[in-house]
N, C-alpha and C positions, 0 to 999 in steps of 0.2 A: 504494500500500500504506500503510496508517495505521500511524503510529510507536507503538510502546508506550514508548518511553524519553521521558525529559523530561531539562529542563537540570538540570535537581539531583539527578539521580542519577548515581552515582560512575561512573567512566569505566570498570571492568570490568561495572558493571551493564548499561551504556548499549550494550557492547558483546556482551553476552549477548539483551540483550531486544532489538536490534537484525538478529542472527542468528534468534534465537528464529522472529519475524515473517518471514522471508524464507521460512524451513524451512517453518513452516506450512503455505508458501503452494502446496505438495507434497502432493495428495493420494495418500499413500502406504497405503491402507488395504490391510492383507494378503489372499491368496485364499485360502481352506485349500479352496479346491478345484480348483483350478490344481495341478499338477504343478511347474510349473519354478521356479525360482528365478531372481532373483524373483520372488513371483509375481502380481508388479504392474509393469508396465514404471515407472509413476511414480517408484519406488523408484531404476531407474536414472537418471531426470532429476537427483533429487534428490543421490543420488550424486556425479554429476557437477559438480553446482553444487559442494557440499561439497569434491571437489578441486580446484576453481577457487579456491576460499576459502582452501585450507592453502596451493595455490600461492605465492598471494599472498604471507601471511607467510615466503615463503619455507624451506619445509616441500619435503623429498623424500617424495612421496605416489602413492600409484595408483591404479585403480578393477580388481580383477579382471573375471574372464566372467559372473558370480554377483554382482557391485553391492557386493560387498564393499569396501569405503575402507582403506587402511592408510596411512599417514606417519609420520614419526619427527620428533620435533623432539631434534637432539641434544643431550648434555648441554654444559654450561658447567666442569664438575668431575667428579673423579672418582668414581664412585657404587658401592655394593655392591650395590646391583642397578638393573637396566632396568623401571622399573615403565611397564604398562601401564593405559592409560584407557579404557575402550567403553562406546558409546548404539549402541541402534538405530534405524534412521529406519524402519521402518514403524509405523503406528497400526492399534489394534483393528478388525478387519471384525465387532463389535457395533453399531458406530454410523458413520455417515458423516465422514469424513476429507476429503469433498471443500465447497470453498467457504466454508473457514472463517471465519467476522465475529468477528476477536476484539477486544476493547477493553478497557481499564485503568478501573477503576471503584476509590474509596476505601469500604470496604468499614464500613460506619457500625451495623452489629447489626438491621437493619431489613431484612425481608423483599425482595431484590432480583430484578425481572424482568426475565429473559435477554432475552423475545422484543418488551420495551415497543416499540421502532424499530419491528419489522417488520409488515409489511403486513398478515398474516393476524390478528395480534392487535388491531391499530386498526380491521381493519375489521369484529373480530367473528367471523369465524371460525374464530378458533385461543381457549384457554383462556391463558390468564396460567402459563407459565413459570415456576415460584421456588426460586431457592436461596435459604433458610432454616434458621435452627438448630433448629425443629421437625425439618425431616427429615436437616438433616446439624448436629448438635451439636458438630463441630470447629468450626464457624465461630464458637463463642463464642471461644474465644482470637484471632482475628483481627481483633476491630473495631481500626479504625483503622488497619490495611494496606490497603495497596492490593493485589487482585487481578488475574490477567486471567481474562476469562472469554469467552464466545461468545455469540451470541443465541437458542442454545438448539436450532439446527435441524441441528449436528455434534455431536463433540466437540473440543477444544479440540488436543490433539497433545502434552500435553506428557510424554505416554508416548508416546515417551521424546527428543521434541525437545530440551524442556526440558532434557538430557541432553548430546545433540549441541552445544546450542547454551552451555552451561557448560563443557564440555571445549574447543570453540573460543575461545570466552572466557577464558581461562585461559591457553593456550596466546599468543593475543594479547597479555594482559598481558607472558607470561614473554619473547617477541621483544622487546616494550620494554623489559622491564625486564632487563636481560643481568647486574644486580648480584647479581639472587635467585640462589643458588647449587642445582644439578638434576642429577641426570643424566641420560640418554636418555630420554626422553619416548617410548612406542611407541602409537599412535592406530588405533582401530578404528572405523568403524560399519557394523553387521550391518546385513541384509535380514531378514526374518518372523519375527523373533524373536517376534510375538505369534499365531504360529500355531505356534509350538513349534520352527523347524527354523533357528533364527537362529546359532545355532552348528554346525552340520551339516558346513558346506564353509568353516568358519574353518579356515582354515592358524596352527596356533598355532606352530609352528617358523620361519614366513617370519615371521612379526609381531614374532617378538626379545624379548620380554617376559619378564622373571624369576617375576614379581606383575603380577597387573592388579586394579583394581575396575572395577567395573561403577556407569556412573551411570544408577538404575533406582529407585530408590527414589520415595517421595513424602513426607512429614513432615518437618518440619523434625529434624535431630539422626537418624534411622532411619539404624544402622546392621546390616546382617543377614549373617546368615554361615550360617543355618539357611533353609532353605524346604522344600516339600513333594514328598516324591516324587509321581510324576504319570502317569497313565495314562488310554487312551481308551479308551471301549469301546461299540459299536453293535450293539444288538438287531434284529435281522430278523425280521418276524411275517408268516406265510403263513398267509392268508387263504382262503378260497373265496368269488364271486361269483356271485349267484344272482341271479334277478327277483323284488323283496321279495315280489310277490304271491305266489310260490310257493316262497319260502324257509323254512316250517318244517322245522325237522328237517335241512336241506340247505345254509343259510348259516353261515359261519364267518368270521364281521366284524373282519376284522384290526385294526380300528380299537379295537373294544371289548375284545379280547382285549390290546393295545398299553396301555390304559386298566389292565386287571387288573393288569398287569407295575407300572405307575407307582404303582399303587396300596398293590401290596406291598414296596414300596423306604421303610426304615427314614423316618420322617416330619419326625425331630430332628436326622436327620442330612443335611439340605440348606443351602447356605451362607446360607442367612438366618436359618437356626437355630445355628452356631455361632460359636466365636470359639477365639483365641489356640494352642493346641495341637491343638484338633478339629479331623481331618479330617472329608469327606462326599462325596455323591455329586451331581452336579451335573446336572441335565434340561438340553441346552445345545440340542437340537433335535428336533421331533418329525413326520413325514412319514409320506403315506401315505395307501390309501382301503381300501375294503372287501376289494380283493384280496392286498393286503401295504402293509405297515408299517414304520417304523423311526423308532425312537428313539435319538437320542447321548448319551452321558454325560461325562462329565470323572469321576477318582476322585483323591481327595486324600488322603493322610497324611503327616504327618512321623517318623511311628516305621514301621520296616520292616516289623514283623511285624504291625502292624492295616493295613497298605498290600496285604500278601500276603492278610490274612483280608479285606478289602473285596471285593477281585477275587475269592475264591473265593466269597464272598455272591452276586453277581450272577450267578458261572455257577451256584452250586448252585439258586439258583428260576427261571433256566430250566432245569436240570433238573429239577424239583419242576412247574413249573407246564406241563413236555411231560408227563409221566406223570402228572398231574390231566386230561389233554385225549385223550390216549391217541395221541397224535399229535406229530410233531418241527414244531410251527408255532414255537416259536422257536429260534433259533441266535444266540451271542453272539461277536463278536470282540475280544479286549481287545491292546490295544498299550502297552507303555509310554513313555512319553515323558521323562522326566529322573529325577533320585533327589536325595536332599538332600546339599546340600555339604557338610554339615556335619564329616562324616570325615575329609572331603578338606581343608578349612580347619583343622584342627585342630592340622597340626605348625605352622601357621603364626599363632598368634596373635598373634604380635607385629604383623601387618599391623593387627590389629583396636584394639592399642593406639597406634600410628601415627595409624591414622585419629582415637580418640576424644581424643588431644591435639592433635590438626589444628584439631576442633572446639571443644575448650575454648579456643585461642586466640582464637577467632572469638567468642566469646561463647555456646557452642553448648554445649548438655547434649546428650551422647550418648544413645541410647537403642538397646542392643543386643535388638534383637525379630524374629522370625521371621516370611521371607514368606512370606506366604499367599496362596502363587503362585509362580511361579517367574521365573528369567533368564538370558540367556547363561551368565551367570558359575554358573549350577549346571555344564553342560554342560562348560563350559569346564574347570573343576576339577577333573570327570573324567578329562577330554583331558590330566592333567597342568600347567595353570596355574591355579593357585589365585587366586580372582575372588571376593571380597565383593562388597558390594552396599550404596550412599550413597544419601541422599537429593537429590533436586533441586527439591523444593518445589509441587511438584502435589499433585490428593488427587481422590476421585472419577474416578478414570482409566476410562476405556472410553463415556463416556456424554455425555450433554446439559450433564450440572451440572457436567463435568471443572472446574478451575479452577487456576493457578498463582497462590503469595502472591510476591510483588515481593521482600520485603525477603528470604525465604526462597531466593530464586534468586542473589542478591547474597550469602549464609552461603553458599551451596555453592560457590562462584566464590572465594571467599576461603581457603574451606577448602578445596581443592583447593590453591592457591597455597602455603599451609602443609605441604599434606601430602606434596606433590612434596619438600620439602627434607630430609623424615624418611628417605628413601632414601639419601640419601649416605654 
C-alpha cells in the first residue's frame, strides 16, 4: 500500500493520512438496491478492521449485526456533556469505490492529469483526465498544497473516510496525550449513509452521546447546521408494444412518453442550474423500453413549504399529462427521506459557537453555510441528538476529480482536539 504521509508532517497528520490509506483500501461502495444493511458486505470488512484499530488504542468498542462501530474513549475530567463524533465508511455507488490509486501530488495551479500513469492513457486509448480550475475554480486557493487525488478510474473515498480516519486520528492523539483535559469521547461509524438509510438502525441511546457532530463536511472552515429536506420519487410509464411496421395508431412508446415527463420538469431548477438556498429536482436515473419506463428523481429544498409545493408539482403533471393521454400510463411514488436540522439544532447553538472557536484556534475562519445534501446528523437530530456537521477537507465528493487538501485534513484533526475541550 503507498504511504501518503511523509517525514515532515506532524504526527497527528501522519496518523490521519496513515488511517486515511488503509480505509480506502475498502471498497465500501453503497447498494441502494440491496435491501439489507449493509448493503455491501465490504462495509462489514471495513468495520471490522476499524475495531481492531480502536482496540488497539485501547478503546471499549463493538461492531453491531448492521456494521454499525460504536467505542467510547473515556473522559480524563469531569465534562457537562458526552459529546459524540460520527463518519461513515460507505462511498457513493455514482462512481467506483473499488481499487483505488490514490497518491499525494503538490498541487502547482497547472492543469493536473489523474490518469498520466495509467495504461489506457499512454497507450492512447483513454482521453487525458484533468483537474483544472477551468472546471473546478476552488482549486485556485490551493496552489501550493499538497492534494491527494486518484488516477481518475474511482473516486477517491474521502466521503466520508476522510472523516473516519480524522476522528481516529484524534482520538490517537488524545490516548497520548492524557494532559489534554475531555470528557467521554462516544464514536460512531455508520453503514449507507450515502444511500440515505445511515442513521436508520443507529441506537442513539446505546451510543451515550449528549451532542454529537458529524464529520461530513468538505471545505476547509464548512460548518453546517442547515441542509435540505429530501425526498425520492419514481415515475412508472406504461407503454404498449406493437411491430413498428404496424404500429400507427396502436403504439404507445413508453420511452417517448418518459421523454415528455422530463421535458416538462421546470428547466432552472436542476442542480446545475442552482446554488446556495435553491432547491431542485434531480434526473438521478432513467430505464426502460417501448413497453414501460421509469425515471428516478431526488427532490430538494430547505424551506418546508417549496419542499411540500415541489412534490405536489410532480404528482400534479402526472396528473395533467394522464388526462392529456386519456389514459393512467403514468403513476408516481414519492418517499421522503430526511428534513433539515435546522429546528432541531436551534436550542443548541452554542454547539455551533464551540465549534467556530475550535476553528479560530487553529487558524481557521469558520464558514456557517448550508448542505446541499444531506447526513446522519440530519436524521440523527430528529432521533433526538443534535449532530452539526464539520468539515474534513475533500471537495468534489462522489466522482473521478474527488480530491482531499493535506494541510486541510491536519485543520480538522487539530480542530477536533480543541473542540473536544469546549465540552467540559
Amino acid at each position: 500500500m503507498t504511504s501518503l504521509s511523509s517525514a515532515n508532517d506532524s504526527k497527528i497528520l501522519r496518523y490521519a493520512l496513515d488511517y486515511f490509506a488503509h480505509y480506502i483500501s475498502y471498497a465500501t461502495t453503497s447498494d441502494p438496491h440491496n435491501p439489507a444493511c449493509p448493503s455491501n458486505p465490504k462495509i462489514f470488512e471495513l468495520a471490522q478492521h476499524i475495531l481492531a484499530d480502536l482496540k488497539e488504542l485501547g478503546l471499549e468498542a463493538r461492531v453491531d449485526d448492521h456494521a454499525y462501530v460504536y467505542a467510547t474513549l473515556p473522559g480524563n475530567t469531569k465534562a457537562r456533556y458526552s459529546l459524540g463524533l460520527i463518519s461513515h465508511m460507505d462511498t457513493s455507488p455514482d462512481m467506483s469505490g473499488a481499487d483505488i490509486k490514490a497518491r499525494r501530488v503538490t498541487y502547482t495551479g497547472n492543469p493536473l492529469i489523474l490518469n498520466a500513469d495509467h495504461p489506457a492513457y499512454q497507450t492512447g486509448e483513454e482521453d487525458a483526465l484533468i483537474l483544472d480550475e477551468a472546471s473546478f475554480p476552488a482549486l485556485a486557493d490551493l496552489r501550493g498544497q499538497d492534494l491527494i487525488v486518484t488516477d481518475g478510474h474511482s473516486l477517491l473515498g474521502a466521503d466520508d473516510k476522510a472523516g473516519i480516519a480524522e476522528i481516529m486520528a484524534t482520538v490517537k492523539y488524545l490516548v497520548e496525550h492524557p494532559e489534554i483535559p475531555h470528557g467521554d469521547i462516544q464514536i460512531a461509524f455508520t453503514p449507507d449513509e450515502e444511500i440515505g438509510l445511515g442513521a436508520d438502525l443507529f441506537d442513539v441511546q446505546a451510543f451515550g452521546a449528549d451532542l454529537a457532530f458529524t464529520m461530513d463536511g468538505a471545505r476547509l472552515g464548512e460548518m453546517e447546521s442547515e441542509n435540505f429536506n429530501a425526498a425520492s420519487a419514481r415515475i412508472r410509464v406504461q407503454g404498449r408494444s406493437v411491430h413498428p411496421g404496424s404500429a400507427k395508431n396502436q403504439m404507445r412508446n413508453a420511452l417517448t412518453f418518459a421523454a415528455e415527463f422530463i421535458l416538462a420538469m421546470p428547466e432552472a431548477e436542476k442542480p446545475e442550474c442552482t446554488d446556495n438556498y435553491e432547491g431542485f429536482y434531480h434526473l438521478t436515473d432513467v430505464s426502460g423500453n417501448v413497453e414501460q419506463a421509469q425515471l428516478d428523481y431526488i427532490i430538494r429544498d430547505f424551506d418546508a413549504a417549496n419542499f411540500a409545493r415541489r412534490k405536489q408539482y410532480m404528482q400534479d403533471l402526472v396528473d395533467s399529462l394522464n388526462a392529456q393521454k386519456g389514459d393512467k400510463i403514468f403513476s408516481i411514488e414519492i418517499q421522503d427521506s430526511y428534513y433539515n436540522m435546522k429546528e432541531k439544532i436551534a436550542p443548541y447553538v452554542f454547539m455551533l459557537d464551540y465549534a467556530r472557536e475550535a476553528m479560530e484556534a487553529c487558524g481557521v475562519q469558520a464558514l456557517d453555510r448550508p448542505i446541499r445534501g444531506g447526513t446522519d446528523g440530519a436524521q440523527l437530530s430528529y432521533k433526538g441528538l443534535p449532530c452539526p456537521n464539520l468539515f474534513v477537507g475533500g471537495d468534489n465528493y462522489h466522482g473521478r476529480y474527488e480530491y482531499l487538501v493535506v494541510p486541510t485534513m491536519e485543520k480538522a484533526c487539530l480542530m477536533l482536539v480543541e473542540l473536544v475541550q469546549k465540552f467540559i
